[in-house]
C-alpha positions as CSV (number, residue, x, y, z in Angstrom):
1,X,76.1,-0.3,-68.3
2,X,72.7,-1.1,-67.0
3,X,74.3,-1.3,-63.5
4,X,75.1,2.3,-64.0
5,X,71.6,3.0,-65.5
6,X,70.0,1.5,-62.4
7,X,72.2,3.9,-60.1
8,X,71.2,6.9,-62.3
9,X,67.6,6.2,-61.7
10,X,67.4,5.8,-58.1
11,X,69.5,9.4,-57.7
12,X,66.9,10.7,-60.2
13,X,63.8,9.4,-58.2
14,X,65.5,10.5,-54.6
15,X,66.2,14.2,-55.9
16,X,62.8,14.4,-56.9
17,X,61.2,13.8,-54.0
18,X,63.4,15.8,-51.7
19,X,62.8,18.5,-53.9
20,X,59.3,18.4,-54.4
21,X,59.3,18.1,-50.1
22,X,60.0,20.4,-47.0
23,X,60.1,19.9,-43.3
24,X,56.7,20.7,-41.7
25,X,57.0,24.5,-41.0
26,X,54.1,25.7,-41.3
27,X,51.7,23.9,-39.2
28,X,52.7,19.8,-40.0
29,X,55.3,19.7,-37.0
30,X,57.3,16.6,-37.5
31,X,55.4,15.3,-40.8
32,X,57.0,16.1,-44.7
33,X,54.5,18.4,-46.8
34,X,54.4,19.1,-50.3
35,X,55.2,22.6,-51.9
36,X,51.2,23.0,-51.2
37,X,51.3,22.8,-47.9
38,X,49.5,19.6,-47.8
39,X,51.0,16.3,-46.5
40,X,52.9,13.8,-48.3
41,X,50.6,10.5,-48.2
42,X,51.4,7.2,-49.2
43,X,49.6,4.8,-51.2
44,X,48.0,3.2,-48.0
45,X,47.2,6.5,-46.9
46,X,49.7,6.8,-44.3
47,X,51.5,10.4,-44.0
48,X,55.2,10.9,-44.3
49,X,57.2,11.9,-41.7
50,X,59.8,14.7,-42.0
51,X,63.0,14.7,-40.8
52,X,62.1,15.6,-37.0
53,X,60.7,13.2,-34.5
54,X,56.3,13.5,-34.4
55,X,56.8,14.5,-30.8
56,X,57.8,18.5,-32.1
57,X,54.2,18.9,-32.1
58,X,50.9,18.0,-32.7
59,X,50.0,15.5,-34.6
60,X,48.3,17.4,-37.4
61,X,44.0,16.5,-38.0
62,X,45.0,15.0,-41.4
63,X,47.2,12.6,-40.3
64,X,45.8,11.6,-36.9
65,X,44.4,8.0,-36.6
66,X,40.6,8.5,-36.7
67,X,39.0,7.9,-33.7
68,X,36.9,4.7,-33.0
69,X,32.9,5.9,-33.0
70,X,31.9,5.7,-29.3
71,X,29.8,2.9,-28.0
72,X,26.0,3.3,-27.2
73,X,26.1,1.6,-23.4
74,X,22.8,0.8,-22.5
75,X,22.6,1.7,-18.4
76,X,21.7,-1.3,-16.7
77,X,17.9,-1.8,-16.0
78,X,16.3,0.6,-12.4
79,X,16.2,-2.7,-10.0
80,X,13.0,-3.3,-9.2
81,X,11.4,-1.4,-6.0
82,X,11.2,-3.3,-2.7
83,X,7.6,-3.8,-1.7
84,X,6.1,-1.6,0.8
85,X,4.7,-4.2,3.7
86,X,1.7,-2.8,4.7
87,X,0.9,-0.3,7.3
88,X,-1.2,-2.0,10.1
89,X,-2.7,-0.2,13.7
90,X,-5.4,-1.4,15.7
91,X,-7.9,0.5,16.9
92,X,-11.2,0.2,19.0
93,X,-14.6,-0.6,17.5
94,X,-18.2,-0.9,18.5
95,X,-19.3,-4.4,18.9
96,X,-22.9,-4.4,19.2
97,X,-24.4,-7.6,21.8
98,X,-28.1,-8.1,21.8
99,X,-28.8,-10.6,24.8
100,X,-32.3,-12.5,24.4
101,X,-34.1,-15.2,26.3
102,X,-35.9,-13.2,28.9
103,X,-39.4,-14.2,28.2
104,X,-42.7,-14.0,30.6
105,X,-46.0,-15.5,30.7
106,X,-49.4,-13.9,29.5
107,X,-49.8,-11.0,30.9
108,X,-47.0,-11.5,33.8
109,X,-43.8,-9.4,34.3
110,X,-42.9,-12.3,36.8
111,X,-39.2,-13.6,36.0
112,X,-39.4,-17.6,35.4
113,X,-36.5,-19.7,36.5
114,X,-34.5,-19.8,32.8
115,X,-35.0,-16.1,32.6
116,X,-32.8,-16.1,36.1
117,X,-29.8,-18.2,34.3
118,X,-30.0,-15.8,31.7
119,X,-29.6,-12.5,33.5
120,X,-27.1,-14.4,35.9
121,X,-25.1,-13.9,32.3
122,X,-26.2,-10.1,31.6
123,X,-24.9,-9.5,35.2
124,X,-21.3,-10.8,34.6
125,X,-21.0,-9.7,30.9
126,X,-21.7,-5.9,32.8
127,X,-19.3,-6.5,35.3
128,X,-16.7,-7.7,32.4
129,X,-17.4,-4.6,30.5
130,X,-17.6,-1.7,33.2
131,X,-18.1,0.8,30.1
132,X,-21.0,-0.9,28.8
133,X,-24.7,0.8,28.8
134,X,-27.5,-1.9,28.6
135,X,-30.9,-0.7,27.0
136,X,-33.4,-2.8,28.9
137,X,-36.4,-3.1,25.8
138,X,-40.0,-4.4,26.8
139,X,-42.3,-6.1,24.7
140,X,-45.6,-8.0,24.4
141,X,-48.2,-10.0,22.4
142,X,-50.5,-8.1,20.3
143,X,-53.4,-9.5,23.1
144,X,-55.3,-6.4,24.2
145,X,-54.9,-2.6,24.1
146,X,-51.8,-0.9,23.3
147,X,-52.0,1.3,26.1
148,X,-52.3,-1.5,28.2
149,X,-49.5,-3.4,27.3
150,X,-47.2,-0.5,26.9
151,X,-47.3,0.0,30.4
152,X,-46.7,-4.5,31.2
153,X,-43.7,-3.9,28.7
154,X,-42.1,-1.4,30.5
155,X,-43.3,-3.1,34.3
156,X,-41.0,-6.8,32.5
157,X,-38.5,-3.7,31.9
158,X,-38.3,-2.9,35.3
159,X,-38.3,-6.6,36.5
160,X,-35.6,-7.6,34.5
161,X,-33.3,-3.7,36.0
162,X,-34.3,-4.6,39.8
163,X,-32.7,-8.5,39.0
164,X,-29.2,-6.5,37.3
165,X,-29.4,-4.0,40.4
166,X,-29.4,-6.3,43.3
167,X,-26.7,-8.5,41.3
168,X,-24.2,-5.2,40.9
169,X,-25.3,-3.7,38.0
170,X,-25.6,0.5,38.8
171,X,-29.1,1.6,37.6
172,X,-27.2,4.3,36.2
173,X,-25.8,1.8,33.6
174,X,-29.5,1.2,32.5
175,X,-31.6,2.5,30.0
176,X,-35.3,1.1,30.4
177,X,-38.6,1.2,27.5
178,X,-41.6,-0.1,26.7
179,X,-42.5,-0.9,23.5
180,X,-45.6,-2.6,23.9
181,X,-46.9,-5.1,20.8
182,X,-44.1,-3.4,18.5
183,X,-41.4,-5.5,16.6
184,X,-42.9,-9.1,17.5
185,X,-40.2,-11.9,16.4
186,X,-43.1,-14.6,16.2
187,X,-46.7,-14.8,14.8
188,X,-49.6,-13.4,17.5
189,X,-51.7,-16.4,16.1
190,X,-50.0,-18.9,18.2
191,X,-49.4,-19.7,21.9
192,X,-45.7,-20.3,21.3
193,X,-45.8,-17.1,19.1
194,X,-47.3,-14.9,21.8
195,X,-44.9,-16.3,24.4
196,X,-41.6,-15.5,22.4
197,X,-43.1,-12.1,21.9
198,X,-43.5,-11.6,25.4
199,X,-39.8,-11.3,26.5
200,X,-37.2,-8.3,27.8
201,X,-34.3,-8.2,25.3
202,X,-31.2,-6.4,26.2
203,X,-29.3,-4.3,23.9
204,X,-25.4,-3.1,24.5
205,X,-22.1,-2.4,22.5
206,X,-18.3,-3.0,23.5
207,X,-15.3,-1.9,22.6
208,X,-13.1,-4.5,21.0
209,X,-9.3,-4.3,19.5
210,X,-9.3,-4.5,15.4
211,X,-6.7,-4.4,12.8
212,X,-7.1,-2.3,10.3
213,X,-4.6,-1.5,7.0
């Protein structure tokens, strides 16, 4: 008797739920539905399927698998940018050369003998540097007028041009003043003062090679 109970049952509970369900028609291709219209979900969640395979259609929104959340990537760091070696050029720059040593005695434009090693020098530095202009510059000791020794400033000028001429320096290359007891480089109050004052010094410029960023 309860055998036939158990039977009953189980025909009861399968009749209801065929009736209370209908193949997707309307939409649910492939998935049972209630006479709503919605699906028929389990107790996990998970939607029947009808009588037809899921591949008669779509899977319908409701009862697609959600889709994962995507995944922030984070793009790889910008690699770091090569360093820029520095530009470099050389180019040609003034050199200024002042040449001293020339000195005379009181009221002499005489060349002495160490003043003869010295523009021995001038004279091969000018042949060295064809391009070069030397500015032959006068001067004495504040001993008398300044008329006076303007003019033995510029007469040691001269001295020390006629030497460079006759030893292949083109006068053309020269540029000769006097400058009397201007710009002394020693104290007037003393013999050795006076004498260093007395002097030719020789002012020039060459080009030299520099390199520059």
């Amino acid at each position: 008797m309860q055998h036939i109970k158990r039977i009953t049952l189980m025909l009861a509970i399968s009749g209801g739920l065929c009736a209370g369900t209908a193949f997707a028609d309307n939409g649910y291709t492939g998935y049972a539905i209630q006479a709503g219209g919605k699906p028929v979900v389990t107790s996990t969640g998970a939607c029947v399927r009808g009588g037809r395979p899921v591949t008669d259609g779509a899977v319908p929104e409701y009862c697609a698998p959600a889709k994962p959340a995507p995944v922030a990537v984070t793009p790889a760091p910008a690699p770091a940018p090569a360093p820029i070696a520095p530009v470099e050029r050389t180019v040609l720059v003034s050199k200024p050369i002042t040449i001293t040593g020339i000195n005379f005695k009181f009221d002499s434009y005489k060349l002495l003998d160490h003043d003869i090693k010295v523009l021995d020098e001038v004279a091969d530095f000018a042949k060295n540097h064809p391009s070069a202009v030397l500015d032959v510059n006068g001067y004495c000791s504040k001993v008398g007028s300044y008329a006076y020794n303007l003019k033995l400033s510029k007469l040691r000028a001269q001295s020390v041009a006629q030497y460079l001429s006759r030893h292949g320096v083109s006068n053309d290359r020269m540029v000769l003043k006097g400058h009397s007891y201007n710009d002394p480089v020693a104290s007037n109050a003393t013999a050795r003062g006076r004498f260093l004052n007395q002097r030719v010094e020789i002012n020039s410029s060459i080009k030299v090679q520099k390199t520059v960023h």
